[in-house]
N, C-alpha and C positions, 0 to 999 in steps of 0.2 A: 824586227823585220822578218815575214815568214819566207820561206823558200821559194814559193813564186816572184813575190816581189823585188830580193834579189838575184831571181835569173833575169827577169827583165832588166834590171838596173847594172847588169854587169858583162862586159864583153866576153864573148865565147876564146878560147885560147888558140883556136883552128876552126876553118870548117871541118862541118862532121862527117864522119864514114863509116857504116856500119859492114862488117861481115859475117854474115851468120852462118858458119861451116853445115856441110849437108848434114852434118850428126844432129842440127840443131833448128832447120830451115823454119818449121811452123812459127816455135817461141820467137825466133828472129823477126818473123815477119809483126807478130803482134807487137810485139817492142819498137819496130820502126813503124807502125800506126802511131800508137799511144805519142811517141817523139811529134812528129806531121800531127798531132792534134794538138800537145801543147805552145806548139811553135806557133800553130795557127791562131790561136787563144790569144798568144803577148798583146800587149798592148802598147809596148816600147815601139818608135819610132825605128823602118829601118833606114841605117844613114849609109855615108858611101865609104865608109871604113871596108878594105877587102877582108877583114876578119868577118863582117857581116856576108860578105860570099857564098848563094846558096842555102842562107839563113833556113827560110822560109824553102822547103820544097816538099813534093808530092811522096819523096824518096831519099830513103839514106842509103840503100842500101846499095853494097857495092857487086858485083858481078865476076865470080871468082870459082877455081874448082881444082881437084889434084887429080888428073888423069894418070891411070895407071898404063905400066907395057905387062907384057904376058910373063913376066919373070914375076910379075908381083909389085917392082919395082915403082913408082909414084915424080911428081914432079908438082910442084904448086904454081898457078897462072893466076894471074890477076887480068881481067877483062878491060881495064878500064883505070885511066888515073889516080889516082892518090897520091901524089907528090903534095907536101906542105898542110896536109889534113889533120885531124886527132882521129888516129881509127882505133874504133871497139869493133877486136875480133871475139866471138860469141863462139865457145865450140863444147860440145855434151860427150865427152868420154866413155859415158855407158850406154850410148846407143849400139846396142849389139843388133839390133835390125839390118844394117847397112853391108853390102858385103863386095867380094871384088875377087877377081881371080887368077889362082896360080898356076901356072902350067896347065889350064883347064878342069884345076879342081876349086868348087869354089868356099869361099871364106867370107866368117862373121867378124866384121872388124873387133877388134876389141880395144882395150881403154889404149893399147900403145900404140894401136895402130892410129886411134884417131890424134893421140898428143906429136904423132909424127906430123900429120899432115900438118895441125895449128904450126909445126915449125916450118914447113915448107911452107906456110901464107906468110909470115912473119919473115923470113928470107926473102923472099919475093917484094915485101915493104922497106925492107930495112936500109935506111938510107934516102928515102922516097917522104915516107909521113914523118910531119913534122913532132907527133906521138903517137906510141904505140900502147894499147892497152888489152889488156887480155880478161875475157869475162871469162872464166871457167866453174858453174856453177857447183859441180860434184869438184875437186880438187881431187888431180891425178895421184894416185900414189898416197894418198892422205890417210891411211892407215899403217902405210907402213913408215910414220914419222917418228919412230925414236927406235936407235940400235940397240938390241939386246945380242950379246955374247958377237960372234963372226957373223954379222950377216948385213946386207946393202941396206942404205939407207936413203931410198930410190924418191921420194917427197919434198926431203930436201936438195936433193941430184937436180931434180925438174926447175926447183925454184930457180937454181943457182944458173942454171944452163938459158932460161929463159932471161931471166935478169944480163946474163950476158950476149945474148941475143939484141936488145937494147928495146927490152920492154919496161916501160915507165910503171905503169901499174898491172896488180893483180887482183881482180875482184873476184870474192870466193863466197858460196854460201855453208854457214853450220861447219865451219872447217871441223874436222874430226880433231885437232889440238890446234888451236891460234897461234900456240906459242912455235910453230915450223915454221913462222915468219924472221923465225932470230936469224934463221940460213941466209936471209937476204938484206940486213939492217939496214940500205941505203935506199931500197927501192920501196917503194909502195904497195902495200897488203892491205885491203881491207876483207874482213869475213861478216857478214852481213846474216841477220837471224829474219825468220818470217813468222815469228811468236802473233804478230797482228794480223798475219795473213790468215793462220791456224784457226785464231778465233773468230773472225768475218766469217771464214766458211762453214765452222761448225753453228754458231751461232745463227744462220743462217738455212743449212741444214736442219739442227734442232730446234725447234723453236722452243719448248716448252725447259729447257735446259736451266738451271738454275746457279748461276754463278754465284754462291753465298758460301761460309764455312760449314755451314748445316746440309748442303747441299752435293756438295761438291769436293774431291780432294785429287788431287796431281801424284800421280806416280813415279820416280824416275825407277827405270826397268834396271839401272847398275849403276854403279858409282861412277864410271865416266859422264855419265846425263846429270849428273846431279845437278849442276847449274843452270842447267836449262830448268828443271823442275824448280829450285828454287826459284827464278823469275817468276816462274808462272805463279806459285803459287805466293809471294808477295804480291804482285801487280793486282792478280784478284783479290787476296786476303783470306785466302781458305789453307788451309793444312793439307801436306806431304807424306809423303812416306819413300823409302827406297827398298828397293831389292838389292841382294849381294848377292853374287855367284859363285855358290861354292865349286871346286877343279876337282880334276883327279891330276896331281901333276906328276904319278906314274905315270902316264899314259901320253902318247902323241897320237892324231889323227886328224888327218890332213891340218899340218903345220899345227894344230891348238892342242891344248889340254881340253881335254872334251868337261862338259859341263855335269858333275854330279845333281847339284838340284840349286834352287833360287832361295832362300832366307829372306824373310820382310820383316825392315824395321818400320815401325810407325805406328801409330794411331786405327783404331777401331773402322773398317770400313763399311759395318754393315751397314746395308742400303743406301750407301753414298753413291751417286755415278761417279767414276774416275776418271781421269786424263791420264792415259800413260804416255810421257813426251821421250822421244830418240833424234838422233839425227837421221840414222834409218834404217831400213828394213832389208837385210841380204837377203837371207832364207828364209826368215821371220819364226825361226825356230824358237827361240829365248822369248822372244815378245808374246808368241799365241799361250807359251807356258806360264808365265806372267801374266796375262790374261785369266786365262783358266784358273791360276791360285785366289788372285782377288776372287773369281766367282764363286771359289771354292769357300771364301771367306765373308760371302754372301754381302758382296757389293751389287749396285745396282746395275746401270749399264758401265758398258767399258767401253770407250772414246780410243784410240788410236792415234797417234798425231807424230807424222816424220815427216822430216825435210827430202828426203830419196827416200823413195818406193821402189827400189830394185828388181824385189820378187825372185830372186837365182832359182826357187824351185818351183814356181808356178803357183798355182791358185788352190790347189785343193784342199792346203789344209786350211788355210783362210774361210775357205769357201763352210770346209767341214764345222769350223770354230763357229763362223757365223750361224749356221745351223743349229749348232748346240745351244746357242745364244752367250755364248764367252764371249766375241766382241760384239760390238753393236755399228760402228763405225772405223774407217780406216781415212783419216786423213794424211792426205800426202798431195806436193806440189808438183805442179808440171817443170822444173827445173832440168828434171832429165827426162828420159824414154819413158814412156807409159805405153804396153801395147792394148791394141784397139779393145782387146776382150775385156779387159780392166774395167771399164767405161759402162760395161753389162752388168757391173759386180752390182746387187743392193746396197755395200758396205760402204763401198767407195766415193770419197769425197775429193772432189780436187781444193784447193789451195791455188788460185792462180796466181803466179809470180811478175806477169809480164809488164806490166803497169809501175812494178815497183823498179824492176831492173832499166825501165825507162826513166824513171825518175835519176836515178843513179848516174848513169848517162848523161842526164840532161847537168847536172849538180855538177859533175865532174866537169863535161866541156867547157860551164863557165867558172871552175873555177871556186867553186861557192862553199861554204861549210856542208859539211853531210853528217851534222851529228844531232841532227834533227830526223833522218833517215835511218842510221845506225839503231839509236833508242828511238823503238818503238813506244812506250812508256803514257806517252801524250795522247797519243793515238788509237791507243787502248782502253785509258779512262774515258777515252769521248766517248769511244766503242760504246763500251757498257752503259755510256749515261741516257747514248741513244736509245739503248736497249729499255733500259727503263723506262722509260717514256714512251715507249714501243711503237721507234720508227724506224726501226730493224724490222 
């Protein structure tokens, strides 16, 4: 039975309620279209069970906001009912666009400011919705998930504090370690990958792109990506390679051992394009140099592919890279903040998420398996069969 056919065939566990924090409004709003389109689609009878309650509406979304006072200070309001609902609150961490003010000086929120407010919505419901779920697509704190020597362990802190807050689930994309889900072993974690998204839009983008072992080979830029790069390059059937980073672990700057240089193990790249796959891109330091080696090692084009596009220093060396012809493309999802100048870049590719994060939503309310969603796998071999056939 495929995924449609058991949403129609199976009772929702609440009516629905969406909240898409201001960190997040646009992705929110396409998410509650795509929901209002597949609702409209069913073709299940609806009966007078008040679970059916608002089934069918124009609108999920709920009406909600955290006004601040002049100390800085914050409060969370909900506009409008949600007693006895399933609510997905939606909120983006890294929207540093947003800002608010202190004593008259003003301020970029940043990732704590915004995971405060998600607790003030959540306060605000608690007690009220009948579940609570939290879409948080970058995962607060998700780097700094494993203690080394004296220092906070502030990833799994969030899990645990949310969880006792009395949220049922956590949906996360590309989490930086999966395994930060052990902090919460009772509650519900899923980290959900966009490997099918990555490909739709490159494929799409490229056209002339050849997905073959002769053609093509997947990069992971460091041993942490590694598993992402293996996927890729199973699912397609083309060969790998990795980089290692070599440290200076004399040395500390700002909090890391700064990076002496990248070492590549692997296979011959001349004239292959490459995919180099991350979860994502801070500065994009390590990634453009990794870039630039493979060119240096006279690969063809270089593909770019993350789940967060951050950018912490801006566009110019991208901009520069792109120039040189080191990269050729930057894929990356609308998940989090994207600013408008991005959007000018030649390189830049989006990945759009909202379709899928609806689907999720839609799986969860009724209750339905999602490990048809999780593994993309199916979905990918179609991809490419369409490709061939060339109705891509």
């Amino acid at each position: 039975m495929t995924n449609i056919e058991m949403l129609e065939n199976t009772l929702p566990i609440a009516p629905l309620k969406l909240i898409a924090m201001e960190s997040c409004k646009p992705l929110g709003q396409k998410v509650n279209d795509y929901i209002v389109s597949f609702r409209e689609n069913t073709i299940n009878e609806v009966t007078e069970s008040p679970l059916y309650r608002n089934y069918k509406a124009n609108n999920y979304q709920v009406d909600c906001s955290c006004p601040r006072f002049g100390s800085g200070e914050a409060k969370g309001i909900l506009k409008e009912t949600i007693r006895g609902t399933d609510l997905f609150i939606m909120t983006d961490v890294c929207n540093y666009s947003l800002t608010y003010t202190v004593n008259g000086h003003l301020n970029h929120m940043s990732p704590d400011d915004h995971y405060q407010d998600l607790k003030r919505i959540i306060a605000a419901a608690t007690g009220k919705a009948r579940r609570i779920n939290v879409i948080m697509p970058f995962l607060y704190e998700s780097r700094q998930h494993k203690r080394t020597r004296r220092e906070s362990l502030d990833c799994a802190l969030a899990l645990e504090e949310l969880d006792a807050m009395g949220v049922s689930n956590i949906i996360t994309f590309d989490a930086h370690d999966p395994r930060v889900q052990n902090a919460i072993p009772l509650s519900g974690f899923d980290s959900f990958n966009p490997q099918y998204q990555f490909l739709k839009a490159l494929f799409r983008e490229v056209p002339d792109l050849k997905a073959d072992k002769e053609h093509l080979m997947i990069i992971s830029p460091d041993e942490g990506a590694m598993h992402r790069a293996v996927y890729f390059s199973n699912v397609l059937g083309v060969d790998m390679g990795m980089f290692y980073k070599r440290r200076d672990y004399s040395t500390v700057i700002n909090g890391k051992n700064p990076i002496v240089a990248h070492e590549f193990l692997g296979d011959d790249v001349t004239g292959k394009d490459v995919l180099i796959v991350d979860d994502m891109i801070s500065s994009g330091e390590s990634m453009l140099d990794v870039a630039k080696q493979l060119k240096e090692r006279k690969a063809g084009r270089v593909f770019v592919c993350t789940t967060f596009g951050l950018f912490t220093d801006g566009f110019d060396k991208f901009d520069e890279y792109y120039n040189k012809g080191y990269i050729s493309k930057v894929i990356t999802t609308n998940l989090t903040y994207l600013p408008p100048e991005l959007y000018e870049k030649p390189y830049f590719v989006k990945a759009d998420m909202s379709k899928f994060i609806a689907l999720i939503i839609d799986s969860l309310n009724h209750d339905v398996p999602i490990s048809s969603v999780i593994s993309p796998t199916d979905k990918i071999h179609a991809l490419l069969e369409k490709r061939e056939k060339g109705l891509l």
